[in-house]
C-alpha positions in Angstrom: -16.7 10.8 58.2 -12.7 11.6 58.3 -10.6 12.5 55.7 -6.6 12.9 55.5 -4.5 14.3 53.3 -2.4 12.0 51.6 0.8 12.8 48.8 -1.8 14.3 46.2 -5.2 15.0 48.2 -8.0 13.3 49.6 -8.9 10.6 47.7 -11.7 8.0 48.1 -15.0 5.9 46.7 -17.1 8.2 45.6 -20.2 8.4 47.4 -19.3 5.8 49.8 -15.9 7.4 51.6 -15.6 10.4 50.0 -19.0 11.8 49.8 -20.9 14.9 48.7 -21.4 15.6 52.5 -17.6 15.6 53.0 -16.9 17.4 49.9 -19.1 20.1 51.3 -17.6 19.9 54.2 -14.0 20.1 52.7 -15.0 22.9 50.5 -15.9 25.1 53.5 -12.6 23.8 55.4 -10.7 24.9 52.5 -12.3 28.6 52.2 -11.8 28.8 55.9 -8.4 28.2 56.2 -7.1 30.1 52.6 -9.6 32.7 52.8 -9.3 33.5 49.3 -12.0 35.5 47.5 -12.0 32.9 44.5 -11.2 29.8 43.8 -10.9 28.0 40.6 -12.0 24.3 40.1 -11.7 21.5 37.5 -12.2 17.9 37.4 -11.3 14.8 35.4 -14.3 13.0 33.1 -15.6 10.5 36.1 -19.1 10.1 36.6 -18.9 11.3 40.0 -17.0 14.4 39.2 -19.6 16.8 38.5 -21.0 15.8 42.0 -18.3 16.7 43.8 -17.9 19.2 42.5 -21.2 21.0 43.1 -20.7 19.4 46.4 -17.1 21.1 47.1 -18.0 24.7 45.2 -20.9 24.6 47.6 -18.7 24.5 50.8 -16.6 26.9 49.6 -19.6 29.8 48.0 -21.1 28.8 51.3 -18.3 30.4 53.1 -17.8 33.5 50.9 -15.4 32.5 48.2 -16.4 33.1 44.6 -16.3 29.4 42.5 -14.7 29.5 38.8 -15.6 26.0 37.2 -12.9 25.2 34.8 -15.0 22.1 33.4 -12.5 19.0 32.1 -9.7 20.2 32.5 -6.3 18.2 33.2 -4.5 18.4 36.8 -1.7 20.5 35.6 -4.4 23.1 33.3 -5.5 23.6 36.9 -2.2 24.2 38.1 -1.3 26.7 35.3 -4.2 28.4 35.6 -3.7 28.8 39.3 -0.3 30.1 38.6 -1.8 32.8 35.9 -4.2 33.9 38.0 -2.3 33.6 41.7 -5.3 31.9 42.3 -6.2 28.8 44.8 -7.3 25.9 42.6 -9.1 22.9 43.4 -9.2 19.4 41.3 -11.5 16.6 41.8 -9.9 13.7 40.5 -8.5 10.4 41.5 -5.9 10.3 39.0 -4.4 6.9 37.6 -7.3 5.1 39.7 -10.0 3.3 38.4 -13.1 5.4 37.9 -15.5 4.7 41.1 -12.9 6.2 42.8 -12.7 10.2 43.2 -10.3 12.8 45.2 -10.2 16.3 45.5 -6.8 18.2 45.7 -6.2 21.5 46.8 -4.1 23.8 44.9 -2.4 27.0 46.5 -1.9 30.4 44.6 0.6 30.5 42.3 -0.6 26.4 41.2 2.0 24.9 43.8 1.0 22.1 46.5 -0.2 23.1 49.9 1.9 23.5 52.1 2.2 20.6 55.4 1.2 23.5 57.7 -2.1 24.3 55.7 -3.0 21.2 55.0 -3.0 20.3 58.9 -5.1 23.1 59.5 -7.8 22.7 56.9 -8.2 19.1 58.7 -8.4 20.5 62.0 -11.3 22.7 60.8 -12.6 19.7 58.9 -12.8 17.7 62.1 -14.3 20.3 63.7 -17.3 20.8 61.0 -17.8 17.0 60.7 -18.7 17.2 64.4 -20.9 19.8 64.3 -18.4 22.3 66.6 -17.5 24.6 63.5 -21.3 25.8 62.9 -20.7 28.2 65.7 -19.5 31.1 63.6 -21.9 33.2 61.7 -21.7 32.3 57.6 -22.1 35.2 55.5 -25.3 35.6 53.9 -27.2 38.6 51.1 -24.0 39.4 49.3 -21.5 37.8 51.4 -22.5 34.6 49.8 -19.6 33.3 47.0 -20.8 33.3 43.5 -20.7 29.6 41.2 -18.6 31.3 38.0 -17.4 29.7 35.1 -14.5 30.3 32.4 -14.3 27.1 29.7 -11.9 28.6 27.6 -9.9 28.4 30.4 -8.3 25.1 28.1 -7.2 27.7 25.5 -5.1 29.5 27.5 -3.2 26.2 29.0 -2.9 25.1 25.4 -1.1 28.2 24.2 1.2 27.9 27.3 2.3 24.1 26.2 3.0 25.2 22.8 5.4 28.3 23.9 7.5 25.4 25.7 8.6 24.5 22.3 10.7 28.2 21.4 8.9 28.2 18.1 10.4 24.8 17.1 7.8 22.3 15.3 7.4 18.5 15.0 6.1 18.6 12.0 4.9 14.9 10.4 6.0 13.6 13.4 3.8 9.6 13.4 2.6 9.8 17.1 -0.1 7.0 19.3 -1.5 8.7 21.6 -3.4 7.3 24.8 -5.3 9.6 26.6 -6.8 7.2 29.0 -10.2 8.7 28.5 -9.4 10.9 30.9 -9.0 15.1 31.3 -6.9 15.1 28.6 -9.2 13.6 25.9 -9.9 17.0 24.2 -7.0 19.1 24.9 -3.8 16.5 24.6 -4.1 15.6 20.9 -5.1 19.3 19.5 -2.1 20.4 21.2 0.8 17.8 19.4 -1.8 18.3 16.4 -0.8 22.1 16.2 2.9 21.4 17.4 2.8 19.5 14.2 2.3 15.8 14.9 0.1 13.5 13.2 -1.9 12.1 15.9 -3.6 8.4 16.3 -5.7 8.6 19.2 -6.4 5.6 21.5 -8.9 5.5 24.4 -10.2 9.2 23.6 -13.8 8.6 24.3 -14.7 9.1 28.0 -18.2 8.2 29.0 -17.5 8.7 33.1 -16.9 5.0 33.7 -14.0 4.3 31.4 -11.2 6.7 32.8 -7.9 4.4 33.2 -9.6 0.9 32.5 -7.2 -0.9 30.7 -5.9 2.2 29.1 -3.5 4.6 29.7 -0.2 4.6 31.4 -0.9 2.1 33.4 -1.3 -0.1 30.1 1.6 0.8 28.1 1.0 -2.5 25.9 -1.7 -0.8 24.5 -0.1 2.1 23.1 3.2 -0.4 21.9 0.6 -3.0 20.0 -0.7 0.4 18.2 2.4 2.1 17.1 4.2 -0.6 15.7 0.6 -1.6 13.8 1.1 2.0 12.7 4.7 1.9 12.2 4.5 5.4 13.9 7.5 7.1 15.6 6.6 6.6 19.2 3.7 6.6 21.4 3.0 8.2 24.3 0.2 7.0 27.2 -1.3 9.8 29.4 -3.2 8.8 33.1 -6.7 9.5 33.8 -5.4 13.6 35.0 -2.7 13.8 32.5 0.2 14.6 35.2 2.1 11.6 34.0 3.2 10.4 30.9 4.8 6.9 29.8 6.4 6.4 26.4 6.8 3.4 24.0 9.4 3.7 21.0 8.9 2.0 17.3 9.5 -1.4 18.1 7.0 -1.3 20.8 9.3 -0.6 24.1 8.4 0.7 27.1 10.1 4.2 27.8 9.3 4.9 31.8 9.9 7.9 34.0 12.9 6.7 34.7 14.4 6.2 31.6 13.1 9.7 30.3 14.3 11.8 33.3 18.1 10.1 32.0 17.6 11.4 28.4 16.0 14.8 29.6 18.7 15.6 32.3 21.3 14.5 29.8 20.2 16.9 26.5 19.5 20.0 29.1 23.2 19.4 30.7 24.5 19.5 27.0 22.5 22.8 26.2 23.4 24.4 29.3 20.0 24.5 31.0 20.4 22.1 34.0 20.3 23.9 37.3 22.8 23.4 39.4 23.5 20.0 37.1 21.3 17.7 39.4 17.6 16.4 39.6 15.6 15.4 42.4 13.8 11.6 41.7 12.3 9.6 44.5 13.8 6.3 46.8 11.8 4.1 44.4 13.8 5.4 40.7 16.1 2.4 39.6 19.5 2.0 40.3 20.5 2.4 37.1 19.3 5.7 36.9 21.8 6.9 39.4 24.3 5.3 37.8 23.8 6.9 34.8 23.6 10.1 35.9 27.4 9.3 38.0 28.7 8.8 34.8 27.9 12.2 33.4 28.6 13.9 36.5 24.9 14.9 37.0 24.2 14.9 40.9 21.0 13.1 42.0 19.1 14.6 45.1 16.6 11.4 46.9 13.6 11.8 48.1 10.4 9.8 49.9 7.7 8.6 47.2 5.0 11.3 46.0 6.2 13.8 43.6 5.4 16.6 46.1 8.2 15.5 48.1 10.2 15.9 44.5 8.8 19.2 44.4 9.8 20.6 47.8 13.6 19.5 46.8 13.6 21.5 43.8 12.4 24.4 45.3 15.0 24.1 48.2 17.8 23.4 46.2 16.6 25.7 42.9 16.7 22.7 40.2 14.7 22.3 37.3 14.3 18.6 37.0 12.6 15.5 38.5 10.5 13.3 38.9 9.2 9.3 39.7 9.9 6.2 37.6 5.9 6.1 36.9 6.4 9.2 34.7 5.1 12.3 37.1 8.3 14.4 35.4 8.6 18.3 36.7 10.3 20.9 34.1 9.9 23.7 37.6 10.8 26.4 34.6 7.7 25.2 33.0 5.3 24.1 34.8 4.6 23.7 38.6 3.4 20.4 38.8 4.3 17.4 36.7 2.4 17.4 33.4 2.4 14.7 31.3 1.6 16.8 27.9 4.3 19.0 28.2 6.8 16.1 28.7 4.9 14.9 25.5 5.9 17.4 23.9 9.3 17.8 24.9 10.2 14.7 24.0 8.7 15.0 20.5 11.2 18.1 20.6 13.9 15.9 22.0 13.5 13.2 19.4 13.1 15.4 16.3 16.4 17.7 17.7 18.5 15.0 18.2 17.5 13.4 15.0 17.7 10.0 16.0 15.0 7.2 17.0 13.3 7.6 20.7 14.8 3.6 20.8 18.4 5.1 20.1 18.1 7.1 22.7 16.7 5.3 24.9 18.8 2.6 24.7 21.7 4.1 26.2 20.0 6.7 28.7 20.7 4.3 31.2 21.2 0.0 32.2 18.2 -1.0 34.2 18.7 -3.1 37.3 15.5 -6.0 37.6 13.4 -4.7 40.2 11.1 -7.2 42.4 8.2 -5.8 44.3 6.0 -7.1 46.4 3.3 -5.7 49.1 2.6 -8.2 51.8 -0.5 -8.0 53.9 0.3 -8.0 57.8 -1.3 -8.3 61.0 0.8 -5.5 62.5 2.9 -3.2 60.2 3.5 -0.6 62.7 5.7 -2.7 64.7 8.1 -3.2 61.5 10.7 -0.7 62.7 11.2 -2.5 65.7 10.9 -6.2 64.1 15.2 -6.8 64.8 14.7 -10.4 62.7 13.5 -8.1 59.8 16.5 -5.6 59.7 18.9 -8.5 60.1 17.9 -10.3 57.3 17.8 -7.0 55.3 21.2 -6.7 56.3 22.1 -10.0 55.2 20.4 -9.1 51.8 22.4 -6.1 51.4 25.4 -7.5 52.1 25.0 -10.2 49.6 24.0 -7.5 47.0 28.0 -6.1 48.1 26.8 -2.5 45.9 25.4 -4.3 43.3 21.6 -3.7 44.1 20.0 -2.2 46.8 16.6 -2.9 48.9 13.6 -1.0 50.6 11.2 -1.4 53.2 8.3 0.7 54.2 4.9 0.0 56.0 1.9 1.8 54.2 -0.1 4.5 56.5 -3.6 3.8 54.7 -3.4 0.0 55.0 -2.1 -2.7 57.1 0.8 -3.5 54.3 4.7 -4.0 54.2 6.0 -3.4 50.7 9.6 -4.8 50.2 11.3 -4.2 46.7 14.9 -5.4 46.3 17.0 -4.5 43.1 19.6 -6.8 41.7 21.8 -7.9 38.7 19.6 -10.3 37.8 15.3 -10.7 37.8 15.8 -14.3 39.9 18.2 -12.5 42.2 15.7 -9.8 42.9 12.7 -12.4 43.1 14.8 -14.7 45.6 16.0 -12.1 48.2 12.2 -10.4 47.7 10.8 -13.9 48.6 13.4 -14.3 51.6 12.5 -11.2 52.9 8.6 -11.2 52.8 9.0 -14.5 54.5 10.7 -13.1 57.6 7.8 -10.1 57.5 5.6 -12.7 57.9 6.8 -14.2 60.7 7.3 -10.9 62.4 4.6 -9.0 61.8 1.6 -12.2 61.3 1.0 -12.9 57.9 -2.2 -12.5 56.1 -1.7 -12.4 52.3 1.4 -11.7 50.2 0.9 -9.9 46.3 4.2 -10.0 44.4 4.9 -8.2 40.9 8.2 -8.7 39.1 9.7 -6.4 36.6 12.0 -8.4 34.5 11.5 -7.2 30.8 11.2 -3.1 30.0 7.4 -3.7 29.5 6.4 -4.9 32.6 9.1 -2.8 34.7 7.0 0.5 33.6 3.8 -1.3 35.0 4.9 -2.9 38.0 7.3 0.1 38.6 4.3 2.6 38.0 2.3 0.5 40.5 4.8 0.9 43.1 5.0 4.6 43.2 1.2 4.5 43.2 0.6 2.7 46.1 3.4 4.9 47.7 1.7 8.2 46.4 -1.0 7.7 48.4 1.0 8.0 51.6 0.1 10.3 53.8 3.1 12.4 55.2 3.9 10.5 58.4 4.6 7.5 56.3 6.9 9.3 54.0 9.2 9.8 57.1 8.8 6.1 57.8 10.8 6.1 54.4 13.8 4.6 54.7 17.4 4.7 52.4 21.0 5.0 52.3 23.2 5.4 49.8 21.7 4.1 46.4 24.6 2.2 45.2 25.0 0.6 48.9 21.5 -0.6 49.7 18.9 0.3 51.4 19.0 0.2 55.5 16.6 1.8 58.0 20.0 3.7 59.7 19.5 6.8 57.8 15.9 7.6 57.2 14.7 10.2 54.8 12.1 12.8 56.4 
């Protein structure tokens, strides 16, 4: 058994690669390394969760550490209840994946990510327990063995912390579809806008442990749009399976990605004054259009690899309060110290009801969208793509033909013997044709096995595809992210200048 860390944990098939065994194992790793006296732990509603998480509070009471169980409770309640109790927190959940799989993520005091360093060293002691080298120190027994605790009001208190984000304000009558995505969120995500005020129609609120994210959710937008404008409600909103991501829909059934909400968000907080050091921090994959928007109203934009911890580390090193992915992981860092995908609920219910107009009138101008193709080719030999010279020609050639007008990425996946090649142009066949060109000549480099392509031509299937892009990049681990690679945004993408 192995396990890595990628962007957002170790993640897995439960019970087949990421076992109780390893969960154990991984739960004393973890107490080993943070040597914490108590830990807090949640999960999401799979029906592996409660599994691994006996499994992982086991490892970790094993080695001394006291075990809180938080029940159901979202990825970012774990996160703010880390931070209100400068606590470690643990959360087993896979997120926006479909329910036979399961992860566990490790949260540092305070509710921030671990650190690189930490992480590195809780797999060396990992590696050293899965081979049976680590049993050599004594474990504590009598009452040096760690306690299994638990606090289920724990909910209540993240509740009351979403609501103070609104300074009092309400959203009163506000006509809101809500997709939890039978997920953590099921209980917790429509009392909150409920009490903000909101009049709630709940979709996909009914988790039985195998339903988390099927067909539902953020990753199924069209659900949420079908439902609102049934409803004629005001907008809808579409949680993942650990509510750290929200996607939007306005009345007439639009798609309203990450993308498009960082533009509106960064835009009002500039206006009101509350915009750190007037920039935010999005990742290599966030459209085009996006930075062009933001040029326009003389907000900076800072780039970063896929995985929203890397958007976390550059607003902590530059002190910004904004970013975020196009898949709708968005971080308010004077709010929250994740991304939470209730709280950007709620904010933009705040947004819409200040500005008094539509979330489609907004939207609408927040930014122009530039078509974005993307496509993941299978490979016989990814790792030689930074040395493939007929690859990086033709990318050239792309670019060059794009003259600023789009721009064009390349990256070969860590976890799987995959090229993913997204190009952005003026127009969807532009994107598709340069796209086609340039898997083509991966191919022939690298030894072609199978090819999956997903355009993102209208707004509605730009949120999927887009949100399936930064998925399959979040699960990078961290040498991939330096294997990242991006210029300039409005001059295309090259491998001279790589982002680390």
């Amino acid at each position: 058994m192995e396990a890595r860390f990628g962007t957002d944990g170790v993640r897995g098939v439960a019970n087949s690669e990421l076992t109780p065994e390893l969960a154990l194992a991984l739960g004393r790793a973890a107490a080993r390394v943070i040597r914490a006296e108590r830990f807090l732990i949640g999960r999401d509603t799979r029906r592996s969760g409660t599994m691994l998480q006996a499994a992982t509070s086991a490892g970790l009471a094993s080695e001394g550490a006291d075990v809180v169980d938080l029940g159901v409770l979202p990825t970012p309640g774990v996160a703010w209840a880390s931070s209100h109790h400068n606590l470690p927190g643990v959360v087993v959940s896979a997120s926006h994946n479909p329910f036979h799989d399961n992860g566990v993520k490790l949260i540092s005091p305070g509710g921030l990510k671990l650190e690189d360093e930490v992480e590195r060293a809780i797999e060396r002691e990992l590696d050293d327990l899965l081979a049976g080298e680590g049993d050599s120190r004594a474990r504590p027994s009598g009452d040096g063995v760690g306690r299994l605790l638990s606090d289920l009001e724990a909910g209540e208190g993240y509740m009351d912390h979403l609501i103070s984000a609104l300074e009092h304000r309400r959203i009163d009558g506000m006509r809101v579809v809500l997709d939890v995505a039978n997920g953590a969120s099921a209980a917790i995500a429509p009392r909150v806008l409920s009490r903000a005020g909101a009049e709630v129609t709940l979709l996909a609120g009914e988790p039985n442990g195998s339903n988390i994210n099927d067909r539902c959710g953020s990753t199924f937008p069209e659900n949420v749009a079908e439902a609102v404008v049934a409803a004629g409600a005001e907008l809808g909103l579409a949680l993942d399976g650990d509510a750290d991501r929200l996607v939007a829909v306005d009345h007439l059934g639009r798609v309203v990605d990450g993308d498009v909400l960082l533009a509106m968000f960064a835009v009002d907080m500039a206006e009101r004054g509350r915009l750190a050091g007037n920039a935010i921090a999005v990742t290599v994959m966030s459209n085009l259009g996006l930075h062009r928007a933001m040029s326009a109203r003389g907000i900076q934009v800072r780039q970063t690899p896929v995985g929203d911890r890397h958007v976390l580390k550059a607003l902590a090193q530059d002190g910004l309060v904004l970013g975020g992915e196009q898949s709708g992981h968005l971080v308010f860092r004077h709010l929250a110290t994740t991304g939470d995908g209730i709280l950007t609920a709620l904010l933009l219910c705040d947004l819409v009801r200040r500005s008094g107009l539509s979330l489609a009138d907004l939207a609408g101008p927040a930014m122009v969208r530039f078509p974005q193709h993307l496509a993941s080719v299978t490979v016989d030999h990814p790792d030689r793509l930074d040395s493939a010279e007929a690859i990086w020609a033709e990318v050239a050639s792309v670019e060059a033909e794009l003259a600023g007008s789009g721009r064009v990425l390349l990256r070969a996946s860590g976890t799987e013997p995959v090229v993913r090649v997204m190009v952005e142009a003026q127009s969807e066949d532009e994107a598709r044709s340069h796209v086609e060109r340039l898997c083509s000549v991966v191919c022939d480099s690298l030894g072609r096995q199978s090819a999956d392509s997903g355009s993102s031509g209208s707004l509605g299937r730009q949120s999927a595809h887009s949100g399936k892009a930064s998925e399959s990049a979040g699960s990078m681990d961290g040498a991939e992210a330096g294997n990242q690679v991006a210029a300039d945004p409005s001059a295309g993408f090259s491998r001279a200048t790589a982002i680390q």
